[in-house]
C-alpha positions in Angstrom: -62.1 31.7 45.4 -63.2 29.0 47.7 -66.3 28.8 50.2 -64.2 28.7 52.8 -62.2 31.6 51.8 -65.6 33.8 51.3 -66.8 32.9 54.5 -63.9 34.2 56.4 -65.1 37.7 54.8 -68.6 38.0 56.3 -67.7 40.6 58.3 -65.4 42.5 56.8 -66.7 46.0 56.4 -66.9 46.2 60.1 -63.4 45.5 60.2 -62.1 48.0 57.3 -59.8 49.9 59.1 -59.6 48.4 62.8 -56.5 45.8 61.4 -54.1 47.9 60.5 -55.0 50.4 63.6 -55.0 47.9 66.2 -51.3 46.5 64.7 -50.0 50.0 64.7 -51.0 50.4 68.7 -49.3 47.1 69.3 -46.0 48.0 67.0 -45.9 51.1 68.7 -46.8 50.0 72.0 -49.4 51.7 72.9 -51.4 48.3 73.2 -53.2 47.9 76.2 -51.3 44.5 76.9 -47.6 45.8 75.3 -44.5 46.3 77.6 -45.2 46.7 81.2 -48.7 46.2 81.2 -49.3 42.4 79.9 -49.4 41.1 83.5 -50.9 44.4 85.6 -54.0 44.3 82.9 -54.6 41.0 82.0 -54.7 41.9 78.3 -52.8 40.6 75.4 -52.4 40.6 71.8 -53.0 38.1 69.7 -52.4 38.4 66.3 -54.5 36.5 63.7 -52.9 35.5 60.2 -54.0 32.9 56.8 -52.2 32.8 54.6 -48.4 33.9 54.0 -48.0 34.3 50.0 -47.9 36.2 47.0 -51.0 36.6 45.6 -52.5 38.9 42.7 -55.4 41.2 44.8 -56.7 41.5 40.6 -57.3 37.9 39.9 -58.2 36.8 43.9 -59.2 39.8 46.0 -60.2 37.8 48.8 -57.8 35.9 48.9 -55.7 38.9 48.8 -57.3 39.9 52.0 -56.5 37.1 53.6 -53.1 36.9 53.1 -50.0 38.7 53.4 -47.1 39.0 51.8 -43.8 37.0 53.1 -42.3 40.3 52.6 -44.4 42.4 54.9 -44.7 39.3 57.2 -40.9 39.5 57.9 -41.7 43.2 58.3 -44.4 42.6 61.2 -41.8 39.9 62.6 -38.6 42.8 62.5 -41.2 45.3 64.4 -42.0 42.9 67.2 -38.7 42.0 67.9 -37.4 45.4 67.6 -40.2 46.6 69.8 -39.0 43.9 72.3 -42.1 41.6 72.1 -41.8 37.8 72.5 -44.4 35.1 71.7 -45.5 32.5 73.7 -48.6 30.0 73.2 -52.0 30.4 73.4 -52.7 27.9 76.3 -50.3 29.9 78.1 -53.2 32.3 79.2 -54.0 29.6 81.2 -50.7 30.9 83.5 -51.7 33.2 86.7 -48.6 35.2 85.6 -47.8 36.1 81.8 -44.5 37.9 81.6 -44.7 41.2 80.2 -44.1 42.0 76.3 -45.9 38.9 75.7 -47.4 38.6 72.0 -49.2 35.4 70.7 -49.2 34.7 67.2 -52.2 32.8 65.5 -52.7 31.0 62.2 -56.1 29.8 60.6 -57.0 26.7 58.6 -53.6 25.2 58.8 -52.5 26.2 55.1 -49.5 24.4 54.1 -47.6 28.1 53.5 -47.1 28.5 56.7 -45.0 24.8 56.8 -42.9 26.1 54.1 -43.2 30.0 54.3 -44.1 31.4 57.9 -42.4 28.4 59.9 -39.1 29.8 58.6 -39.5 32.7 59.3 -40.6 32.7 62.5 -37.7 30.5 63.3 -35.6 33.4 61.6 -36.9 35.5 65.1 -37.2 33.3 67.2 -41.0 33.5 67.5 -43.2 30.7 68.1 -47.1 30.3 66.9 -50.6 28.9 67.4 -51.7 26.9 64.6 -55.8 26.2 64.2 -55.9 22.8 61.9 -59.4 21.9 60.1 -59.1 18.3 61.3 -60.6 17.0 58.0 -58.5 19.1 55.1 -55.0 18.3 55.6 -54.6 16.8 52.0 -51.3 18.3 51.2 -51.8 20.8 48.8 -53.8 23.8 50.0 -53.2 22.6 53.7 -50.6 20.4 55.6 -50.8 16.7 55.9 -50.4 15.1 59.5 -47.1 14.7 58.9 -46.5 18.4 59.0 -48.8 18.7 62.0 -46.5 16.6 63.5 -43.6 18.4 62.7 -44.4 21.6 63.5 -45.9 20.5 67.1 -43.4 18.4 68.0 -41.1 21.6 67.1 -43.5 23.9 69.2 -46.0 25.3 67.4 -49.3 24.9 69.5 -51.7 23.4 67.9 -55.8 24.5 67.9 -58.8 23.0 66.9 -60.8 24.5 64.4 -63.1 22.2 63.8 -63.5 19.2 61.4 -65.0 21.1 57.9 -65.0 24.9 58.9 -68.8 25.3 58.6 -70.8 28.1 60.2 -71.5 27.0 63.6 -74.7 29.3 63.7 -76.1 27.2 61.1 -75.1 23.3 61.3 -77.3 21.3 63.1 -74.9 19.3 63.8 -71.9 22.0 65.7 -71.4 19.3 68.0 -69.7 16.5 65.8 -67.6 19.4 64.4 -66.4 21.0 67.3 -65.6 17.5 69.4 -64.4 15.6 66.5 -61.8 18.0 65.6 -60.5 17.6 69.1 -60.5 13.9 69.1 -58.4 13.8 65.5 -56.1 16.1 66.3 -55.7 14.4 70.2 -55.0 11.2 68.5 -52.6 12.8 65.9 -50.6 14.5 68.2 -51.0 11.9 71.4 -51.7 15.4 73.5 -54.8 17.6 74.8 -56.0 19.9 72.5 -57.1 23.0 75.2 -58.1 26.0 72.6 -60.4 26.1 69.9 -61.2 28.9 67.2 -64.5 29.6 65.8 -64.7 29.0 61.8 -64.9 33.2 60.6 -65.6 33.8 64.0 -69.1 32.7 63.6 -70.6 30.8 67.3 -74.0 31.4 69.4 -74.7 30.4 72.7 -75.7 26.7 72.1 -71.6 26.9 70.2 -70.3 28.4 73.8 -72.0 25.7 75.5 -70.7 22.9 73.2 -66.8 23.9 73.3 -67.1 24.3 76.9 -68.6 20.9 77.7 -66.0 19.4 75.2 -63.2 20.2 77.8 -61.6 23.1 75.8 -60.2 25.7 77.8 -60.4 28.7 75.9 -62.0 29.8 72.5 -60.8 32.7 69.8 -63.4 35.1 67.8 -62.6 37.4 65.0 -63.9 40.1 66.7 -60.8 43.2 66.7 -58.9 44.1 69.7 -56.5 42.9 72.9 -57.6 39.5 74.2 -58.8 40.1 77.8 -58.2 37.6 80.4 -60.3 39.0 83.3 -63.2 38.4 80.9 -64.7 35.2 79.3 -62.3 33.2 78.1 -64.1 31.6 75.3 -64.3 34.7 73.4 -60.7 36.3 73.1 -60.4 39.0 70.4 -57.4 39.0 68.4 -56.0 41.3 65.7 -56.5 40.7 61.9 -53.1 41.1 59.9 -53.0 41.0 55.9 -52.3 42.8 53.2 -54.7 45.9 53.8 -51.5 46.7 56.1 -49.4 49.5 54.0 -45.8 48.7 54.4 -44.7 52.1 54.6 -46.7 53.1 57.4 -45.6 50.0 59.6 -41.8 51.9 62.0 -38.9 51.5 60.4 -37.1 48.5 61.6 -33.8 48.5 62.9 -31.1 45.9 62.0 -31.0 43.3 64.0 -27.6 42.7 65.9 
């Protein structure tokens, strides 16, 4: 298991059992920001994914825990849609207005499963996705190269900064260089503004706040569990954790889709 993949798990026995409840609310509507209620409210969902693979929990249990299955993520993608849910981007909070059943869909670290796993699928639904790149480990064989970047932006997947090596923010001296330079790469790559930013394991402080603000970002995501709420700060939205701690069988029966 890598660094980076342990650091994600800081937090985790805080977060046991608040995944797999929070998803259920939202599958069954009974989020705060599902149907009717996105735009009254304020509040949305944003769900928070890794990695879409196979993986053996014996041999990797982290990373087991930070993935899920492309099985069970075609599951979660069936529920939404069946539920009536559509996804828009992340910078679309930005909107006086979202339209109600919104969902947004997040993915961390810009693996390159989600080029050849999660894209299709979420093309399968018609869904689309917010993608947080570390600027400085596209290398093509844990993560996507630029090219894919590219790709998948110029096909409409928003793209996020999160940051240049994934380090702690609450402990690099130097937050600064990591949280603008990001920004810069990935403005440069894609010839667009780069408005939202995701804290490495949802690890920030207040000098962190500070920084992304002055950078010109426009909104920032945590770790922390629950419905993103827009009345509040905007720099540190909640989102829902999804992996493979969801049981399958618990998730509403899908429907076919016509």
């Amino acid at each position: 298991m890598t660094s980076l993949a342990k650091s994600h798990f800081m937090k985790l026995p805080n977060l046991k059992y608040i995944p797999i409840l929070a998803l259920m609310m939202v599958l069954n509507g009974c989020s705060s920001g599902s149907i009717g209620e996105t735009t009254k409210s304020r509040t949305i969902p944003i769900l928070m994914f890794h990695y879409v693979r196979d993986v053996d929990k014996t041999k990797d249990p982290l990373g087991y825990n930070l993935s899920i299955t492309p099985e069970n993520f075609e599951k979660v993608l069936q529920n939404l849609k069946q539920k009536g849910f559509h996804s828009i981007h992340a910078a679309d909070i930005l909107n006086p207005e979202i339209p109600d059943q919104s969902i947004i869909i997040t993915f961390d670290d810009g693996y390159k499963d989600f080029y050849t796993t999660a894209w299709p699928l979420l093309k399968k639904y018609n869904f689309t996705a917010s993608e947080a790149i570390i600027s400085g480990r596209m290398d093509g064989n844990e993560y996507m190269t630029p090219q894919q970047v590219k790709e998948i932006d110029e096909a409409g997947i928003e793209i996020l900064s999160h940051t240049v090596n994934h380090h702690d923010l609450q402990k690099d001296p130097d937050q600064n260089r990591e949280i603008i330079n990001s920004k810069k790469y990935l403005e440069n790559l894609l010839q667009k503004p780069i408005l939202g930013f995701v804290y490495p394991s949802g690890k920030y402080n207040a000098e962190t706040l500070k920084l992304v603000k002055a950078s010109g970002y426009k909104f920032a995501m945590t770790t922390e569990p629950g419905d993103a709420d827009l009345n509040s700060d905007l720099f540190q939205l909640h989102r829902i954790r999804v992996d493979n701690r969801i049981d399958p069988e618990s998730l509403p029966k899908p429907e076919p889709l016509l």
